[in-house]
DRENPA-3360 file (N, C-alpha, C; in nm, 2 decimals, always signed):
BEGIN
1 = XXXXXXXX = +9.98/+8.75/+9.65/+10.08/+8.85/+9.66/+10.18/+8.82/+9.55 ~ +10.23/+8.95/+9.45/+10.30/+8.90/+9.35/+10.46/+8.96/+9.45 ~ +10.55/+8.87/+9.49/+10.70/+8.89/+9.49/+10.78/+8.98/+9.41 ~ +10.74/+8.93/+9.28/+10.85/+8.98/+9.22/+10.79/+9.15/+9.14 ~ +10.67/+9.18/+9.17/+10.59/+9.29/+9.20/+10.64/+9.39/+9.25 ~ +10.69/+9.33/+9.37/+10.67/+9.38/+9.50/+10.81/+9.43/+9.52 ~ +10.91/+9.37/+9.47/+11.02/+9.35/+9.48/+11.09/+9.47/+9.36 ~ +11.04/+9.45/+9.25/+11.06/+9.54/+9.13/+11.04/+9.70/+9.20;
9 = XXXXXXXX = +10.94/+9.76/+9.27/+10.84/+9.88/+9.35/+10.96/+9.90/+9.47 ~ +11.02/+9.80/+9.51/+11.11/+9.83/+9.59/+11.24/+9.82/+9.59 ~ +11.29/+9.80/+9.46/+11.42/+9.80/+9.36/+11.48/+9.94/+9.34 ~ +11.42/+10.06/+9.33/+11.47/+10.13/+9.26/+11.47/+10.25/+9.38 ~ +11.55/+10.30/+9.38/+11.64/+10.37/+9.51/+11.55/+10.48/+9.58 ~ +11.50/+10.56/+9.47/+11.38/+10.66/+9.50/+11.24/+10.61/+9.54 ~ +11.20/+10.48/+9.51/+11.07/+10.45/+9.59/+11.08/+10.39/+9.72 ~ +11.26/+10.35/+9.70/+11.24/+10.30/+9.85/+11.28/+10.38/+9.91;
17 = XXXXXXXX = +11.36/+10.50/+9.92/+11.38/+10.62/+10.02/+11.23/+10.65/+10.04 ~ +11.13/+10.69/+9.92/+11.00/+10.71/+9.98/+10.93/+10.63/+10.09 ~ +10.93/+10.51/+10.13/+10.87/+10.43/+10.16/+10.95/+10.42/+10.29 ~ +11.08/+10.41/+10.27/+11.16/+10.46/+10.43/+11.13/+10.56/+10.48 ~ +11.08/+10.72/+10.41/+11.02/+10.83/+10.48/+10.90/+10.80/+10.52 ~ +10.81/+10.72/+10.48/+10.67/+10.71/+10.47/+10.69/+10.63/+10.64 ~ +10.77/+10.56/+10.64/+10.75/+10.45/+10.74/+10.81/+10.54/+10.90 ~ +10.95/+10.62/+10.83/+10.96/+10.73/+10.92/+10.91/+10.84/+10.99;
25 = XXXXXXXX = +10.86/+10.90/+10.89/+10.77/+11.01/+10.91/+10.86/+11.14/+10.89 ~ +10.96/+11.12/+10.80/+11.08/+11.19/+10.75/+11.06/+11.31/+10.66 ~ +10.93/+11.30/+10.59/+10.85/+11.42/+10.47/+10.74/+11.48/+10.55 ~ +10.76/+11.60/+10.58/+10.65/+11.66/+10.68/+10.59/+11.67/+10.57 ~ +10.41/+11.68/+10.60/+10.32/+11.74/+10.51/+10.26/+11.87/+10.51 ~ +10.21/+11.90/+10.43/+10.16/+12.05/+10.42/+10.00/+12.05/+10.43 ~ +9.97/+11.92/+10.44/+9.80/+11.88/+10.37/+9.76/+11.88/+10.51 ~ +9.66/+11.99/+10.50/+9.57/+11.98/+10.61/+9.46/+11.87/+10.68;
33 = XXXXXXXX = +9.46/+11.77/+10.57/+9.37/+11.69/+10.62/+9.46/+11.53/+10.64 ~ +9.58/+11.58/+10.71/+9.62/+11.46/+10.72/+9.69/+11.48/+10.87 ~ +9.68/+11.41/+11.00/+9.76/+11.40/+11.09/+9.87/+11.35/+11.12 ~ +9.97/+11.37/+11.20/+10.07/+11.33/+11.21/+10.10/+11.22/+11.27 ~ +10.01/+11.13/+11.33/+9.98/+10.99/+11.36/+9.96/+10.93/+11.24 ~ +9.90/+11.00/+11.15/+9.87/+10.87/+11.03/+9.97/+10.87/+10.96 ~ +10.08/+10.93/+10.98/+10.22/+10.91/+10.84/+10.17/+10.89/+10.71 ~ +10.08/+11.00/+10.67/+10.10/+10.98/+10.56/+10.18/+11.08/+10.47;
41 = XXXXXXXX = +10.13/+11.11/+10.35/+10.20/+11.25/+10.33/+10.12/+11.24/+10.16 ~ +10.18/+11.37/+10.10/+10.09/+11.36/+9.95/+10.17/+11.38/+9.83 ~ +10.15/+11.39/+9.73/+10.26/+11.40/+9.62/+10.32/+11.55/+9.66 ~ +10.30/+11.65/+9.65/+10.32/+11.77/+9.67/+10.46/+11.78/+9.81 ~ +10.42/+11.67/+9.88/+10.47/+11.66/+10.00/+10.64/+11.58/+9.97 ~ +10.62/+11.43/+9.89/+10.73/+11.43/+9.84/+10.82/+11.54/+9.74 ~ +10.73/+11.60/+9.63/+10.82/+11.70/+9.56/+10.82/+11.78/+9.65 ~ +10.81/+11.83/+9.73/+10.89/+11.95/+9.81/+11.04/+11.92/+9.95;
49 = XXXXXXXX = +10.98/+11.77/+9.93/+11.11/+11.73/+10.00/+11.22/+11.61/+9.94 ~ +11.19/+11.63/+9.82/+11.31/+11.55/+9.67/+11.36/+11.64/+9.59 ~ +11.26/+11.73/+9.57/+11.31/+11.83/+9.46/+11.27/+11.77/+9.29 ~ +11.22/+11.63/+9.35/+11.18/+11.58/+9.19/+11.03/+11.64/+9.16 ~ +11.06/+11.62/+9.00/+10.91/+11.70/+8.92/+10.81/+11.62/+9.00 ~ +10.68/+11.67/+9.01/+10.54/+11.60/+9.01/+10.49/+11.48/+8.96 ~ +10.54/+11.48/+8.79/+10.51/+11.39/+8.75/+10.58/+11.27/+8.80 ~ +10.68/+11.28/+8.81/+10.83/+11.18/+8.86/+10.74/+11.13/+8.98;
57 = XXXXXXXX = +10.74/+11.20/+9.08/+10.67/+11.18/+9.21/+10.52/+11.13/+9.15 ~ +10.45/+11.16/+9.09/+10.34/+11.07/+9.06/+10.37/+10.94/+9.02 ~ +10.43/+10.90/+8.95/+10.49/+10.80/+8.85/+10.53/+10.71/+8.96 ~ +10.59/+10.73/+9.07/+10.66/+10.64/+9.16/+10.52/+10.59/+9.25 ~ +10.48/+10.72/+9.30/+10.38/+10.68/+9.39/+10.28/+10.55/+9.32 ~ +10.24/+10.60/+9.18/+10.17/+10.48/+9.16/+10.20/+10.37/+9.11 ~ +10.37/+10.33/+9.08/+10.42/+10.19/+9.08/+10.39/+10.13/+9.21 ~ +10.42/+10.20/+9.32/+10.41/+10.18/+9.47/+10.27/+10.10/+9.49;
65 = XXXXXXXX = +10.22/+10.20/+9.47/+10.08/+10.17/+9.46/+10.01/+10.04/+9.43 ~ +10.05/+10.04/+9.28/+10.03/+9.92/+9.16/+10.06/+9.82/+9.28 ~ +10.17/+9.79/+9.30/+10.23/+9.68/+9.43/+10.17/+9.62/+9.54 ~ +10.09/+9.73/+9.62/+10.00/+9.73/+9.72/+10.10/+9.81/+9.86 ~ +10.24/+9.85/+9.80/+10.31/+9.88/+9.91/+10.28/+10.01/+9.94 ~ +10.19/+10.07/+9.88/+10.13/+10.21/+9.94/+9.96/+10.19/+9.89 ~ +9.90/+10.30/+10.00/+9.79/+10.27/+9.96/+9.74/+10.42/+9.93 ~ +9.61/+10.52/+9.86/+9.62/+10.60/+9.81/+9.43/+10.63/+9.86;
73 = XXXXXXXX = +9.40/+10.73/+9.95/+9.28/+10.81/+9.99/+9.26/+10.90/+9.94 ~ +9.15/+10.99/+9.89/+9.15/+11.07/+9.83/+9.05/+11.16/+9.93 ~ +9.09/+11.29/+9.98/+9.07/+11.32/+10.16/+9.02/+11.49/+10.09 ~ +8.95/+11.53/+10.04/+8.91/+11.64/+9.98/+8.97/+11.70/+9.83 ~ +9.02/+11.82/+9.81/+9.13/+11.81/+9.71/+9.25/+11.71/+9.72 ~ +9.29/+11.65/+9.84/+9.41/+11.60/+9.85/+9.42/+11.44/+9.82 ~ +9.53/+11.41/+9.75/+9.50/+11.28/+9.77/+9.66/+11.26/+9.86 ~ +9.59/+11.12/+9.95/+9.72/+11.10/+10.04/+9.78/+10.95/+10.02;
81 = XXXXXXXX = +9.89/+10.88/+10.05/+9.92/+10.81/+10.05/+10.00/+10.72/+10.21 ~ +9.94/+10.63/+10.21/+9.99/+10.56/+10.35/+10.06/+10.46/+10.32 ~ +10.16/+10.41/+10.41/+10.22/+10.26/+10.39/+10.13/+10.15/+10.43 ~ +10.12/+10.02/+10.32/+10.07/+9.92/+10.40/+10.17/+9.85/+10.49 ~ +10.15/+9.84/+10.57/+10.27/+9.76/+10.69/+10.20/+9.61/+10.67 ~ +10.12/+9.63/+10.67/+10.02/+9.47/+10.66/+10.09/+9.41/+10.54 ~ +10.08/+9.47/+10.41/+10.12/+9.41/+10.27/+10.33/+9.37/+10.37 ~ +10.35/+9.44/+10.38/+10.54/+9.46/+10.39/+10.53/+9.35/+10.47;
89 = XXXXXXXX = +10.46/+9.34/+10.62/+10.50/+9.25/+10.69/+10.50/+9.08/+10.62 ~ +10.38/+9.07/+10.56/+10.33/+8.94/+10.48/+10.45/+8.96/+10.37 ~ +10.47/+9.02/+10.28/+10.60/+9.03/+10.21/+10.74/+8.98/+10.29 ~ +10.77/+9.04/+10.38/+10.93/+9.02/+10.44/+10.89/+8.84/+10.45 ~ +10.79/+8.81/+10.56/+10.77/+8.66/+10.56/+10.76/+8.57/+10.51 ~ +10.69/+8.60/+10.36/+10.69/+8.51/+10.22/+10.83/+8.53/+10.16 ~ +10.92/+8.60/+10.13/+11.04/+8.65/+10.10/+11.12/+8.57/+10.12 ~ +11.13/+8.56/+10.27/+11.20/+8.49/+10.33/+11.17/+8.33/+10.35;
97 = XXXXX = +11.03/+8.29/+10.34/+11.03/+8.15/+10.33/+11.06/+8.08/+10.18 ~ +11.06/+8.17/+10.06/+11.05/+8.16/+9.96/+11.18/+8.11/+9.95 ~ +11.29/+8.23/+9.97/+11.44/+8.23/+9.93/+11.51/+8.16/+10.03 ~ +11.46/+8.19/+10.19/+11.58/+8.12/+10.31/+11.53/+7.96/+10.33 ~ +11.45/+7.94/+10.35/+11.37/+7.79/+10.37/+11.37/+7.68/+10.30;
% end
């Protein structure tokens, strides 16, 4: 796990509001092939509830990505994106043994 990765992906104000919606379930989706148990949502899903361009919204999703703090399915035309909780949880606990310990 790179830290400072991880930490850069979750530095910058707009991927982490994304990732707080992701974790919330705060961006309804429009994508049919995604349920509302699985919280995910798709790029189309954040530009329609940021108001930022596509590409912008691409660009983030796949720093996110790059990091492991999102992960990316590709579900017919759609592609979706999920949070890993697994990557975040192992993250918060190396974080903290790293810097508090």
């Amino acid at each position: 796990m790179e830290l400072p990765k991880i930490c850069n992906a979750l530095g910058n104000g707009t991927r982490f509001q994304i990732v707080r919606a992701l974790k919330d379930h705060t961006i309804n989706t429009g994508c049919d092939q995604i349920q509302y148990f699985e919280g995910a949502i798709s790029v189309a899903d954040v530009v329609a509830s940021t108001g930022l361009a596509q590409s912008t919204v691409s660009r983030h999703l796949a720093v996110l990505e790059s990091a492991g703090v999102v992960r990316r399915e590709k579900r017919g035309r759609w592609t979706c994106f999920f949070l890993n909780k697994g990557l975040l949880e192992a993250f918060s606990r190396e974080l903290y043994q790293t810097i508090c310990q």
